[in-house]
C-alpha positions as a Markdown table, in Angstrom:
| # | Residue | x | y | z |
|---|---|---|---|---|
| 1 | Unk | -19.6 | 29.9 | -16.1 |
| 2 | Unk | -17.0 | 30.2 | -13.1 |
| 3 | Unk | -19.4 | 31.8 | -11.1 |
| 4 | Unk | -21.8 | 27.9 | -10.9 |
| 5 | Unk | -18.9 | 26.9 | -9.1 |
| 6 | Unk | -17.2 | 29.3 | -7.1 |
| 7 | Unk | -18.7 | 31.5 | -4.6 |
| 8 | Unk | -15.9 | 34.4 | -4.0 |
| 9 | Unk | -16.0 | 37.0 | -6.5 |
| 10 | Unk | -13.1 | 38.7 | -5.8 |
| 11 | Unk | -11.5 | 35.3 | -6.7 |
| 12 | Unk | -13.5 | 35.0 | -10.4 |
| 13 | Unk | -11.9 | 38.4 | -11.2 |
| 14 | Unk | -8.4 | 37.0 | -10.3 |
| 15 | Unk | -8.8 | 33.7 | -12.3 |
| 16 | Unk | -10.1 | 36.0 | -15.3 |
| 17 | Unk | -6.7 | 38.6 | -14.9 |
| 18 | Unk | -4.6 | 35.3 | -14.9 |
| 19 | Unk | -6.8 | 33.6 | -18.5 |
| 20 | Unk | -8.9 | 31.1 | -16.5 |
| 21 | Unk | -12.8 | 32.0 | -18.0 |
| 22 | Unk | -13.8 | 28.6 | -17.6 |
| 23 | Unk | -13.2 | 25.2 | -15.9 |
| 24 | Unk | -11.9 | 21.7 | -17.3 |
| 25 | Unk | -13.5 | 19.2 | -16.5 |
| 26 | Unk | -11.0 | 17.4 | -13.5 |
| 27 | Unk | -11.7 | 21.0 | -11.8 |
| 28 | Unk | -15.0 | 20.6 | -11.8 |
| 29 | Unk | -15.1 | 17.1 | -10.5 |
| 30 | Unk | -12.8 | 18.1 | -8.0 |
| 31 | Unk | -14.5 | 21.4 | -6.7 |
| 32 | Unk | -17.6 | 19.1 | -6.7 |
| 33 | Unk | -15.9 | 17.0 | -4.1 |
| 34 | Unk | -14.1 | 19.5 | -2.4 |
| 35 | Unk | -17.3 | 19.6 | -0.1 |
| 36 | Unk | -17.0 | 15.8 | 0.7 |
| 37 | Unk | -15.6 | 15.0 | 4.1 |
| 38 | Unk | -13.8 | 11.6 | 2.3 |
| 39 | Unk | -10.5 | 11.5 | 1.2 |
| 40 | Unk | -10.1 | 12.6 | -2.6 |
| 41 | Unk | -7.9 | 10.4 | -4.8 |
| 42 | Unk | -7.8 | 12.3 | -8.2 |
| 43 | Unk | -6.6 | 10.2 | -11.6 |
| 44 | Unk | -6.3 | 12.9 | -14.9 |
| 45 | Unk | -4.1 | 12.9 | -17.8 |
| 46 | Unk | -0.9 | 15.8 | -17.5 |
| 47 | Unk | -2.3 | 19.3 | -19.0 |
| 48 | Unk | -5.4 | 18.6 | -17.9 |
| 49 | Unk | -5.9 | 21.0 | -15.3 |
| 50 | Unk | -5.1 | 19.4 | -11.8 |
| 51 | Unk | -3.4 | 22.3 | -10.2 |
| 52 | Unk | -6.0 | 24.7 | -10.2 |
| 53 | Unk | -8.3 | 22.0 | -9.5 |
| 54 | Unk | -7.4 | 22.2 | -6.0 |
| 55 | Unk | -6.2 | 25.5 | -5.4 |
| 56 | Unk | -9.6 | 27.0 | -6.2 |
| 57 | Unk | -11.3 | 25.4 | -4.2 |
| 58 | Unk | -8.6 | 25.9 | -1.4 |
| 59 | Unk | -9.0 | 29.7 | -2.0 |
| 60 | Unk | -12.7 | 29.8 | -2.6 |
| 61 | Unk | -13.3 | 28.1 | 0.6 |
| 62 | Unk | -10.5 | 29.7 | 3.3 |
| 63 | Unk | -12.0 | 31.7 | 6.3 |
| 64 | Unk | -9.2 | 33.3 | 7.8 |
| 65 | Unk | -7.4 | 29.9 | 9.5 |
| 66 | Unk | -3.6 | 29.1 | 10.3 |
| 67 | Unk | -2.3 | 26.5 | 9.0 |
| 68 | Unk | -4.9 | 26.0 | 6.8 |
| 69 | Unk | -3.3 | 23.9 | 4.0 |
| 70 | Unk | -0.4 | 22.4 | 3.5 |
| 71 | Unk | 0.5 | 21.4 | -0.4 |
| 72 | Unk | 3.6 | 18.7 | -1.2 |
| 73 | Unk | 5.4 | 18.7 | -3.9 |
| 74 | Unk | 8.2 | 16.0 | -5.0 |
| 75 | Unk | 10.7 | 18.7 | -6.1 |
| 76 | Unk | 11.7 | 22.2 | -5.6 |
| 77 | Unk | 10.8 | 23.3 | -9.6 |
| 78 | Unk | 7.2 | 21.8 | -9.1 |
| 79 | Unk | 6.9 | 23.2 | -5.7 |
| 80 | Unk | 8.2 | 26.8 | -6.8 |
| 81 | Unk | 5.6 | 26.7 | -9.7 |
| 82 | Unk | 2.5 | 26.2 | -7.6 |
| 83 | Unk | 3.4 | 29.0 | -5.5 |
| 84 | Unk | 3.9 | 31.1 | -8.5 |
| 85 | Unk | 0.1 | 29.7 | -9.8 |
| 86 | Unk | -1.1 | 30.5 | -6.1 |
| 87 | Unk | 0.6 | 33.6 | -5.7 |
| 88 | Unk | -1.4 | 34.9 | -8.9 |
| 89 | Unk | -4.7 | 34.2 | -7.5 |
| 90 | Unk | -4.1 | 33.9 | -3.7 |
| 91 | Unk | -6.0 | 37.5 | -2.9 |
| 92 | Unk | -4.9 | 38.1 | 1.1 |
| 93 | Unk | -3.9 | 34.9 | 2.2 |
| 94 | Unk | -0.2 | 34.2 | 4.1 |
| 95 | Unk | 1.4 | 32.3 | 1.5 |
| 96 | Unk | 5.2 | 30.7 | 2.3 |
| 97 | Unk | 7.2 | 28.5 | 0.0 |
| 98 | Unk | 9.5 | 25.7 | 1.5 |
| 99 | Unk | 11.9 | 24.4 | -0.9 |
| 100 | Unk | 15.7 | 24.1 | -1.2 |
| 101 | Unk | 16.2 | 27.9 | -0.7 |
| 102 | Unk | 14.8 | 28.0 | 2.8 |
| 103 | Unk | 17.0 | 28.5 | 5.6 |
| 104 | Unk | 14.9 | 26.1 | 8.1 |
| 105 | Unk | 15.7 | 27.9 | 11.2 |
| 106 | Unk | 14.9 | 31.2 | 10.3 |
| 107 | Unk | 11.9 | 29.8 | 9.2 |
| 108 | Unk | 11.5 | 28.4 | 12.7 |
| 109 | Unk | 11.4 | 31.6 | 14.8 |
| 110 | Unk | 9.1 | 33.3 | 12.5 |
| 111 | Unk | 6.4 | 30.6 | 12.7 |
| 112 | Unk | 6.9 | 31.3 | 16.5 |
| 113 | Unk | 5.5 | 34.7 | 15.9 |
| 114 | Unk | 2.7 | 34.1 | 13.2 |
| 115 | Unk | 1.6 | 31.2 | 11.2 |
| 116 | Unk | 0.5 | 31.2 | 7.3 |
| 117 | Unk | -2.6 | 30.4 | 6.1 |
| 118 | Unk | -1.0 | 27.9 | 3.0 |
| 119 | Unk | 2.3 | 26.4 | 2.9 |
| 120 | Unk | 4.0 | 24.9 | -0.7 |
| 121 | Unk | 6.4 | 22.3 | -0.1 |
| 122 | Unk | 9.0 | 19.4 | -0.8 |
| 123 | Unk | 8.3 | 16.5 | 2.0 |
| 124 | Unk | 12.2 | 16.8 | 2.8 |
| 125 | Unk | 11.6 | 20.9 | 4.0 |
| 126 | Unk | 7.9 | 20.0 | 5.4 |
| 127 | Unk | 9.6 | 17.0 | 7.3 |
| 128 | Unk | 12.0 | 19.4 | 8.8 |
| 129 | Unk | 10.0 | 21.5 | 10.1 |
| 130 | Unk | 7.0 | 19.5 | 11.0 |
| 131 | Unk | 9.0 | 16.5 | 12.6 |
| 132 | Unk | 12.1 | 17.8 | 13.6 |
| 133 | Unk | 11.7 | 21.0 | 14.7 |
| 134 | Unk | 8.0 | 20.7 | 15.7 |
| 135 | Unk | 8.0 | 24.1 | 14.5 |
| 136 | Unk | 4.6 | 24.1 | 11.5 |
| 137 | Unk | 1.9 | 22.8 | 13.6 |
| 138 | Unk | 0.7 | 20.9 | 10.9 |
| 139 | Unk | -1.9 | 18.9 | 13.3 |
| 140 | Unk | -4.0 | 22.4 | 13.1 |
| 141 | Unk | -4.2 | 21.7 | 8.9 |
| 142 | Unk | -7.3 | 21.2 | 7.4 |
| 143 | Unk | -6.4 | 20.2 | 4.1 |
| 144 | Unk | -3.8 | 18.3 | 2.9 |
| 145 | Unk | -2.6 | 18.3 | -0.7 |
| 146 | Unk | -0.4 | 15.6 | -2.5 |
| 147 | Unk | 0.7 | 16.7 | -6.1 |
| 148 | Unk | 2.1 | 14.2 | -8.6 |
| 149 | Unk | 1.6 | 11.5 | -5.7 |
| 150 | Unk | 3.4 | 8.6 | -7.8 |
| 151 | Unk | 6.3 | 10.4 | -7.7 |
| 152 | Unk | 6.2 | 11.9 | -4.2 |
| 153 | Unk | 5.9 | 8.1 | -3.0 |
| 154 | Unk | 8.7 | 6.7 | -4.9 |
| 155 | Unk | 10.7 | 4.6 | -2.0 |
| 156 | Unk | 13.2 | 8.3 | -1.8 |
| 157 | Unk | 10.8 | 10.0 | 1.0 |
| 158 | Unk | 8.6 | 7.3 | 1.8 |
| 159 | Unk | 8.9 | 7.1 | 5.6 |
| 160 | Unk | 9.1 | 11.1 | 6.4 |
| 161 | Unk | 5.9 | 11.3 | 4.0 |
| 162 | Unk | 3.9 | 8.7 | 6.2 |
| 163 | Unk | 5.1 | 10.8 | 9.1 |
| 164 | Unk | 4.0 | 14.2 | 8.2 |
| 165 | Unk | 0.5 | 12.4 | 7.0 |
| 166 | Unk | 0.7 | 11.0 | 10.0 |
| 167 | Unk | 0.5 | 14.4 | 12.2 |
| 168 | Unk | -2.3 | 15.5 | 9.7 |
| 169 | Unk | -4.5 | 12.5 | 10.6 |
| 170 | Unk | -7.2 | 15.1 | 10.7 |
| 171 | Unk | -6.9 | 17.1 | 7.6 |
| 172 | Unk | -9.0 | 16.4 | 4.3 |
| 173 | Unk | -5.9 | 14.3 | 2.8 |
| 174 | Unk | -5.9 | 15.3 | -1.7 |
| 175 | Unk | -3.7 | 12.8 | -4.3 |
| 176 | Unk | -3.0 | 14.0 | -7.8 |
| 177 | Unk | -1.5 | 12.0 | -10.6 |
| 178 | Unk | -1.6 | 11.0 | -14.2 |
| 179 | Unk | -0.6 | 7.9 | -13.6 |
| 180 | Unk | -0.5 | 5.5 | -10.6 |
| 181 | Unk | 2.0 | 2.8 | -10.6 |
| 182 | Unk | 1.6 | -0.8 | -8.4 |
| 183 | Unk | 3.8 | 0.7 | -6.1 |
| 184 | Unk | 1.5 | 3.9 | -5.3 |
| 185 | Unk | -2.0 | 1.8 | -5.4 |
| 186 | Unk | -0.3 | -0.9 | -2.9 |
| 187 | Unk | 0.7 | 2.1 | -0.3 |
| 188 | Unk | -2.9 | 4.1 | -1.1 |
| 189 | Unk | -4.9 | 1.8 | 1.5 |
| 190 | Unk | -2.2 | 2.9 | 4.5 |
| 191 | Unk | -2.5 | 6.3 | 3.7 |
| 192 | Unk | -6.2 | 6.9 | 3.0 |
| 193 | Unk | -9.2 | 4.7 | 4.2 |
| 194 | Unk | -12.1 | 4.5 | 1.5 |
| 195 | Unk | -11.0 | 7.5 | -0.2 |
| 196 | Unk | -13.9 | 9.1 | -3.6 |
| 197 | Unk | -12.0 | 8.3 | -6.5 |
| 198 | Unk | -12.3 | 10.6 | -9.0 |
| 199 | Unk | -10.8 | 9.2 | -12.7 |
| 200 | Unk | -10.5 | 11.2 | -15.5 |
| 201 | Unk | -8.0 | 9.4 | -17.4 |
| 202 | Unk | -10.4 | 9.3 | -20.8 |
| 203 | Unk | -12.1 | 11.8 | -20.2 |
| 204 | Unk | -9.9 | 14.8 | -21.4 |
| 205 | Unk | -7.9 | 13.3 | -24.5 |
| 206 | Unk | -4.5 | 15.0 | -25.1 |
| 207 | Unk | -4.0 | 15.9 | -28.5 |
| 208 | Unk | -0.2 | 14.3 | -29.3 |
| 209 | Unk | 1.0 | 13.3 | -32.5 |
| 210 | Unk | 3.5 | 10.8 | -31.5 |
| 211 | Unk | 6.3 | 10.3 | -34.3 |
| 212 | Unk | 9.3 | 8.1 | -33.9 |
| 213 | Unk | 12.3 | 8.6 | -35.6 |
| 214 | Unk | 15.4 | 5.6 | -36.3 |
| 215 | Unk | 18.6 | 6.1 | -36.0 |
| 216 | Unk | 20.4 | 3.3 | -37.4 |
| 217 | Unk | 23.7 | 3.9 | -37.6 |
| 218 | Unk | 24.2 | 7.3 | -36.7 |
| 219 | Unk | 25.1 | 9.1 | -33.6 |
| 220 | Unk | 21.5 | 10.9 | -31.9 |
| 221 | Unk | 23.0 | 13.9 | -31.6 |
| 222 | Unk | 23.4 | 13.3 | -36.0 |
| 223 | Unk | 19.4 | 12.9 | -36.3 |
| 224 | Unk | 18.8 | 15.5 | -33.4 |
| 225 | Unk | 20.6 | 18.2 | -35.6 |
| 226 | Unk | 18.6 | 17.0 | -38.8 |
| 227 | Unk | 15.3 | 17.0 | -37.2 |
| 228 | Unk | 15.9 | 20.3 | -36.1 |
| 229 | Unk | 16.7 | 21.5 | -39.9 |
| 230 | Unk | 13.5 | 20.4 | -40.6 |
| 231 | Unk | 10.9 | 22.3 | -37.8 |
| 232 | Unk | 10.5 | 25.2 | -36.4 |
| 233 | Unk | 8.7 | 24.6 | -32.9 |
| 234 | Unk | 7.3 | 27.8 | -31.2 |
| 235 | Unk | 8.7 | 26.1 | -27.7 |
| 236 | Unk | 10.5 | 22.8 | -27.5 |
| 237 | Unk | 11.7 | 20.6 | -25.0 |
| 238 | Unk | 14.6 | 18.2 | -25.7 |
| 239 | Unk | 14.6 | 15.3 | -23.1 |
| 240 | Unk | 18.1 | 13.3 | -22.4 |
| 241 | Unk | 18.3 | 10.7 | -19.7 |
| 242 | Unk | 21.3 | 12.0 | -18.2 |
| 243 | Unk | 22.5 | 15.3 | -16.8 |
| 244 | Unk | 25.9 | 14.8 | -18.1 |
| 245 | Unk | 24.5 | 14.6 | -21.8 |
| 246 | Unk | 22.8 | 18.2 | -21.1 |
| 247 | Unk | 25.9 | 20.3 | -21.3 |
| 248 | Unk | 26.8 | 18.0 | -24.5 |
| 249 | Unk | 23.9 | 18.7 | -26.7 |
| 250 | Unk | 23.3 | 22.5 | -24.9 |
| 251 | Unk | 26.9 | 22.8 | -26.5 |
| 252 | Unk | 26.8 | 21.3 | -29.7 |
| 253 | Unk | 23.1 | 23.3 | -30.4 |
| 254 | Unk | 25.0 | 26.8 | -29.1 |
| 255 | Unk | 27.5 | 26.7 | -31.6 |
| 256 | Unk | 24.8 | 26.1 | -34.4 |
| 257 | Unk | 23.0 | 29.3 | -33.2 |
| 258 | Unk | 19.8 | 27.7 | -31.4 |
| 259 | Unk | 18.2 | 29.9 | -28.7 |
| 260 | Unk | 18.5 | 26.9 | -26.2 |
| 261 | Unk | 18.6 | 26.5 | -22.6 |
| 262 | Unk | 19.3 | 23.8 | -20.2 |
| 263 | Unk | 17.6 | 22.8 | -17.3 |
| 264 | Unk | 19.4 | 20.2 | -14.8 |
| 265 | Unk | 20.2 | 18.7 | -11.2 |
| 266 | Unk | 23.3 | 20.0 | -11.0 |
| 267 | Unk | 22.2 | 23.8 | -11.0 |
| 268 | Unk | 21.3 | 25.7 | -7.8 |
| 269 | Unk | 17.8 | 26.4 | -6.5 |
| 270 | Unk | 18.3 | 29.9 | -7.7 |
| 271 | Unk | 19.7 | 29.7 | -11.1 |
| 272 | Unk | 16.6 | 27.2 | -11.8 |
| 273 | Unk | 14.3 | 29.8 | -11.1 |
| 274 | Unk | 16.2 | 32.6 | -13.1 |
| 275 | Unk | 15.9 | 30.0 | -16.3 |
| 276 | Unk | 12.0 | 29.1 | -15.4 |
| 277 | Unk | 11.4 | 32.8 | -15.4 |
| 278 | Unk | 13.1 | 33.7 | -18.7 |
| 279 | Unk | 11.7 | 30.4 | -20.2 |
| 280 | Unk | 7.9 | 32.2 | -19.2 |
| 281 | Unk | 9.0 | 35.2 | -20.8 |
| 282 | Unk | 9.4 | 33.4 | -24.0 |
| 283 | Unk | 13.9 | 34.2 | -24.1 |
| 284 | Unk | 14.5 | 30.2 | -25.8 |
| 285 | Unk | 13.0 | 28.1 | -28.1 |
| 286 | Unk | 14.3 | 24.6 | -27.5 |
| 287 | Unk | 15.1 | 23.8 | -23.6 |
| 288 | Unk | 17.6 | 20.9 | -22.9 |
| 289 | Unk | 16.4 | 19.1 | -19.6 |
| 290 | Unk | 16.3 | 16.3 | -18.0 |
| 291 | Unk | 13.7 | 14.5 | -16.4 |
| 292 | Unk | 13.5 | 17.4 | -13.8 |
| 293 | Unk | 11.2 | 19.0 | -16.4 |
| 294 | Unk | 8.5 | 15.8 | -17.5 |
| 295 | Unk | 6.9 | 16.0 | -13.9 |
| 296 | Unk | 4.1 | 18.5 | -13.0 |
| 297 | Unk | 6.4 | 21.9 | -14.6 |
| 298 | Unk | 4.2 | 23.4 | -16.8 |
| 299 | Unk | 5.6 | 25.2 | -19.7 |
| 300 | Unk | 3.4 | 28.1 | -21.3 |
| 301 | Unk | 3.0 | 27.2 | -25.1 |
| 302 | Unk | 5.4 | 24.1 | -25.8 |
| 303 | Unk | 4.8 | 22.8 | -29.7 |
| 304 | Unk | 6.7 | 20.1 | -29.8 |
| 305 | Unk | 8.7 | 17.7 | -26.9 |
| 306 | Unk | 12.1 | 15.6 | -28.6 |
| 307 | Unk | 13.1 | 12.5 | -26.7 |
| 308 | Unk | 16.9 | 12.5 | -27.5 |
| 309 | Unk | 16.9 | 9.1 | -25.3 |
| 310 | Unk | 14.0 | 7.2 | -24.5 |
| 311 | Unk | 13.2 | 7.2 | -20.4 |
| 312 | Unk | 14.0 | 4.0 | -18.4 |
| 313 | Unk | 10.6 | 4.1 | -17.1 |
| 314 | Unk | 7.5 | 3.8 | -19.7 |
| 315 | Unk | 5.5 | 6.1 | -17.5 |
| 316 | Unk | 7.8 | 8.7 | -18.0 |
| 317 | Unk | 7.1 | 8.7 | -21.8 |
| 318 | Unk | 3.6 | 9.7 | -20.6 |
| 319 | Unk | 5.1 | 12.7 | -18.6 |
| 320 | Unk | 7.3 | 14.0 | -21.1 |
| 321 | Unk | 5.0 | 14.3 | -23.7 |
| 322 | Unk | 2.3 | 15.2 | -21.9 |
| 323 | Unk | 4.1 | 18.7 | -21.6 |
| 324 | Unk | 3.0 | 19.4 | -24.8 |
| 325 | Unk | -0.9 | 19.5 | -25.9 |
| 326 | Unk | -2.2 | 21.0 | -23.1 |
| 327 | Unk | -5.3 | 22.4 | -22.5 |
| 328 | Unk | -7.4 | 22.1 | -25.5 |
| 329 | Unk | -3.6 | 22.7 | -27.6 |
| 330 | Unk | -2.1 | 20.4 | -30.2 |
| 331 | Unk | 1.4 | 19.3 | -29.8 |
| 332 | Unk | 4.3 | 16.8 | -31.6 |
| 333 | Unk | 6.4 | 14.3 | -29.9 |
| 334 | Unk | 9.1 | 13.0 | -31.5 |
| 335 | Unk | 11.5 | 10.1 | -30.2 |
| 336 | Unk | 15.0 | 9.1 | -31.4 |
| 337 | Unk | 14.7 | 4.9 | -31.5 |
| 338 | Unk | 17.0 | 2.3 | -32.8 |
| 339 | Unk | 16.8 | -1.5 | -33.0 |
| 340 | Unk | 17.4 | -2.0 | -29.3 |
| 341 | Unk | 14.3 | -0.3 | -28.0 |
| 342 | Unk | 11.7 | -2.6 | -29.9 |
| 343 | Unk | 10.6 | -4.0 | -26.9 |
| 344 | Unk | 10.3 | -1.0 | -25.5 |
| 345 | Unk | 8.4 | 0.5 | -28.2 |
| 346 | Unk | 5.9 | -2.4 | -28.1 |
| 347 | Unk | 5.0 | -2.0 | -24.6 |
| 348 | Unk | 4.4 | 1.9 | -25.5 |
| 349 | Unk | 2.3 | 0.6 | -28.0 |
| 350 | Unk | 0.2 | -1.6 | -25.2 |
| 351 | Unk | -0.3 | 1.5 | -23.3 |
| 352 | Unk | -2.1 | 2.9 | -26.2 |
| 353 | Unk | 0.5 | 5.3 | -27.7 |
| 354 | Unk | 0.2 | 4.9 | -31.6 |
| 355 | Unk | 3.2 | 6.1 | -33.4 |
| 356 | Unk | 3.9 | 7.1 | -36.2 |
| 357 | Unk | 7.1 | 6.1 | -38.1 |
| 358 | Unk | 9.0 | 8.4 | -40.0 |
| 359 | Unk | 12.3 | 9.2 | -41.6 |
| 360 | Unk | 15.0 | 12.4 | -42.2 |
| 361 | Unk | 15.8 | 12.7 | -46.4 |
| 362 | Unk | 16.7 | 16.2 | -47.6 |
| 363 | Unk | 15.1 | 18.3 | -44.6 |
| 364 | Unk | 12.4 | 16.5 | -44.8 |
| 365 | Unk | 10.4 | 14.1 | -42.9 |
| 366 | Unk | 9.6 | 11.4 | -44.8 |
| 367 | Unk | 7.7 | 7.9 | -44.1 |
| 368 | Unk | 9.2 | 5.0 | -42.7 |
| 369 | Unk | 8.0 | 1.8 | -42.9 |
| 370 | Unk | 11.4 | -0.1 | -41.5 |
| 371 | Unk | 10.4 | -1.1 | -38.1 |
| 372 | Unk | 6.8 | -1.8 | -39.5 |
| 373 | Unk | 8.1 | -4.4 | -42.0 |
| 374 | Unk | 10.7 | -5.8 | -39.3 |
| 375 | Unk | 7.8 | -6.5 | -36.9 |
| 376 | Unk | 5.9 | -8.5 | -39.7 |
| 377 | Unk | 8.6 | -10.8 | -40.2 |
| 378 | Unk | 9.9 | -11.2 | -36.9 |
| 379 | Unk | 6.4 | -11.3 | -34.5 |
| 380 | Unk | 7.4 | -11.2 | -30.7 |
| 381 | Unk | 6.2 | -14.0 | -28.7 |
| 382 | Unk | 7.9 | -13.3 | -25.4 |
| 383 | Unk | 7.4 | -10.3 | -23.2 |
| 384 | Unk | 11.3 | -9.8 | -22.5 |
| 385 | Unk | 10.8 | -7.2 | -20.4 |
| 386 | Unk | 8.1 | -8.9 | -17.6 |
| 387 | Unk | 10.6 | -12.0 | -18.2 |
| 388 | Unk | 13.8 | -9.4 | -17.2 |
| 389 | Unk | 11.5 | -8.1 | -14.6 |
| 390 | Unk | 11.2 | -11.1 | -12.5 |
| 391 | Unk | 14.6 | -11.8 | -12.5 |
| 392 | Unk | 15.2 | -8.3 | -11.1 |
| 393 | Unk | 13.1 | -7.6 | -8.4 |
| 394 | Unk | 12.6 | -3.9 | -7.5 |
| 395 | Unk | 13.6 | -3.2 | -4.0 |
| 396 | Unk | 11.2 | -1.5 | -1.0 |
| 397 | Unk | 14.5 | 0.4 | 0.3 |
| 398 | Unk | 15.7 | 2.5 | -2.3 |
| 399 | Unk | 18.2 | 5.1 | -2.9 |
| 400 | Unk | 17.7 | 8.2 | -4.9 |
| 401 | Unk | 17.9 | 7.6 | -8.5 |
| 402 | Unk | 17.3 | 3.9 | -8.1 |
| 403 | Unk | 14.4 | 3.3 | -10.1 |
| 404 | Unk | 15.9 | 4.1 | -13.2 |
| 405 | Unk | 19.2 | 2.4 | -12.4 |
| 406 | Unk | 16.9 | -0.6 | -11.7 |
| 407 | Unk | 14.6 | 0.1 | -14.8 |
| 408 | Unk | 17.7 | 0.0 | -17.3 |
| 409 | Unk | 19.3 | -3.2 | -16.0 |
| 410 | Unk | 15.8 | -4.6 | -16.8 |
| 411 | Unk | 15.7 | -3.5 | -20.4 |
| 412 | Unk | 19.6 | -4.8 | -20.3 |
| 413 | Unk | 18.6 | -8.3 | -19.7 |
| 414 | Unk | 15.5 | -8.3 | -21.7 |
| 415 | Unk | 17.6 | -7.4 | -24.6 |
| 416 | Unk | 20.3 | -10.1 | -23.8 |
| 417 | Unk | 17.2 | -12.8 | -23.4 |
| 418 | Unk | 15.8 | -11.5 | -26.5 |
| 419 | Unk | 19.5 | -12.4 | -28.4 |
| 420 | Unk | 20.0 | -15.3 | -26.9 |
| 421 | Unk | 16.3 | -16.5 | -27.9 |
| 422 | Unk | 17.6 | -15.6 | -31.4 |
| 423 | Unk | 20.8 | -17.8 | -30.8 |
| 424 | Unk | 18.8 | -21.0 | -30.6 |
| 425 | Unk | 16.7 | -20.9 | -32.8 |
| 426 | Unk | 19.6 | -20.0 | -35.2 |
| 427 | Unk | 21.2 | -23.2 | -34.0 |
């Protein structure tokens, strides 16, 4: 019952118009805390729920304040998406979005004149505003809200982040993640000070089927064409590692007659937003994205998720398919693999994703038991990749893009110390 948890009716009636009858679990824990004057450090698997989890309580608890909270997101899709959730179920509050779109300075004489009540942001617009032009008196915030934290401190925005948290030294400071890499738990201590720790990570289990597919000797874009002979997703999402490759398979799955769409860096603000809209209004089946799309975005009714090329970074696996099986739904998640990504594929396996193996023979999947076999004759006894990894130390000063540039010269030379184990022992 919503009503055990929320005080504001007019707000129960809103979450009920938008399909939200009762609460997941991470909500609850989170609305429980909400009254907490600690920091809230908040650990739940993707499609679990987190967004809400804090903008009910935000919402349920407002009286009327200026600059009341201030929510940062790591990119302009994610940030443009909470607005839209917010915007559904804000009832009268001042609501302003800051992301790429935003002429800064315009933005600047208005909050002269009136300031809102809740602001959606990427750091870089927040930064502008807050620490440049001093013009968002952020100081006044009460609540501060960090979404996909891991990503938002990823060595990009690091220094302009600790700045605007900085300024909010009084708020009620709010991290959100699935996951939480060295990196973020080594900077959590600077930025919060004995924070309540809410976990949820096995609490709410996704349910993913996770089937892997080899490719042998073929080209992906081959098996990508076969696989798709053989389903019939209600909504998929096809993830390739670069943006260069989008316009490729968007293409080559044109020409064939697949209601696709393609999501990338490369496209404006604008033209992102016109595609996110038609994607909610159910235009495509099968969208062609990037990474853009494995963090935060949440797509209404995705079936299945297709890794055309495996992500750099393991965590990302996580992301990606977690777009799928959301909320009490089922999903599939298939990945392209050939002999090269063993390695990688073991350490998935550490992390407690359980595959299964399968194969493409008349339009039809089939099992596989290739790599299965392979792996009982060949057992690994090195971890290449820890072995690549201190060779290759990850930098503090980073550029944009540099983690996965630094993440795939890692999987490079634990491949080329995996071959030349092989050489020896050959010898």
């Amino acid at each position: 019952m919503l009503n055990k948890f929320i005080r504001n009716n007019d707000l129960i009636l809103a979450l009920n118009d938008y399909g939200i009858k009762e609460l997941s679990p991470v909500q609850e824990e989170v609305i429980n805390s909400f009254y907490d004057k600690r920091n809230v450090v908040v650990k739940s698997k993707t499609g679990s729920g987190k967004t809400h989890s804090f903008l009910i309580p935000l919402i349920d608890n407002f009286k009327n304040e200026d600059n009341y909270a201030i929510i940062i997101a790591p990119t302009n899709e994610l940030a443009f998406q909470i607005f839209q959730k917010l915007e559904a179920i804000k009832l009268n509050l001042d609501i302003r979005l800051y992301d790429k779109n935003l002429d800064s300075n315009k933005e600047a004489t208005r909050l002269e004149k009136k300031s809102p009540n809740i602001v959606v942001g990427t750091i870089g617009k927040l930064y502008d505003l807050i620490i440049k032009k001093n013009a968002l008196k952020a100081y006044q915030s009460k609540y501060v809200v960090i979404d996909e934290a891991d990503m938002c401190f990823n060595g990009t925005y690091d220094e302009e982040l600790f700045q605007i948290l900085e300024v909010c030294e009084n708020a009620k400071k709010m991290l959100f993640s699935a996951t939480f890499e060295d990196k973020i738990k080594q900077i959590l201590p600077k930025v919060l000070k004995n924070p309540l720790v809410i976990d949820l990570d096995n609490t709410y289990n996704l349910d993913i089927k996770h089937i892997w597919l080899p490719i042998r000797h073929n080209l992906r874009i081959v098996i990508l064409e076969k696989l798709l002979e053989c389903i019939n997703p209600y909504l998929a999402i096809i993830f390739v590692n670069k943006k260069e490759t989008v316009p490729f398979v968007y293409k080559l799955l044109s020409e064939k007659g697949y209601n696709v769409c393609a999501i990338h860096k490369d496209q404006t603000i604008r033209e992102r937003k016109r595609i996110l809209k038609e994607i909610d209004d159910l235009k495509y089946q099968y969208i062609i994205s990037t990474d853009i799309s494995a963090r935060g975005i949440d797509f209404k009714g995705v079936s299945h998720i297709i890794n055309y090329d495996l992500p750099y970074d393991y965590e990302f696996y996580i992301h990606r398919s977690g777009r799928t099986g959301r909320m009490n739904t089922n999903g599939i998640c298939y990945t392209l693999f050939d002999k090269l990504d063993d390695n990688y594929l073991n350490m998935l396996a550490k992390k407690g994703v359980t595959p299964i193996y399968m194969d493409i023979v008349n339009k039809e999947l089939v099992p596989y038991k290739g790599r299965n076999v392979r792996e009982k004759r060949v057992a690994p006894t090195k971890d290449y990749v820890k072995l690549a990894k201190k060779h290759i130390k990850l930098s503090t000063k980073v550029k944009p893009g540099y983690k996965k540039k630094h993440q795939q010269k890692v999987m490079d030379l634990a491949e080329r110390l995996k071959r030349n184990d092989k050489g020896r022992k050959r010898k």
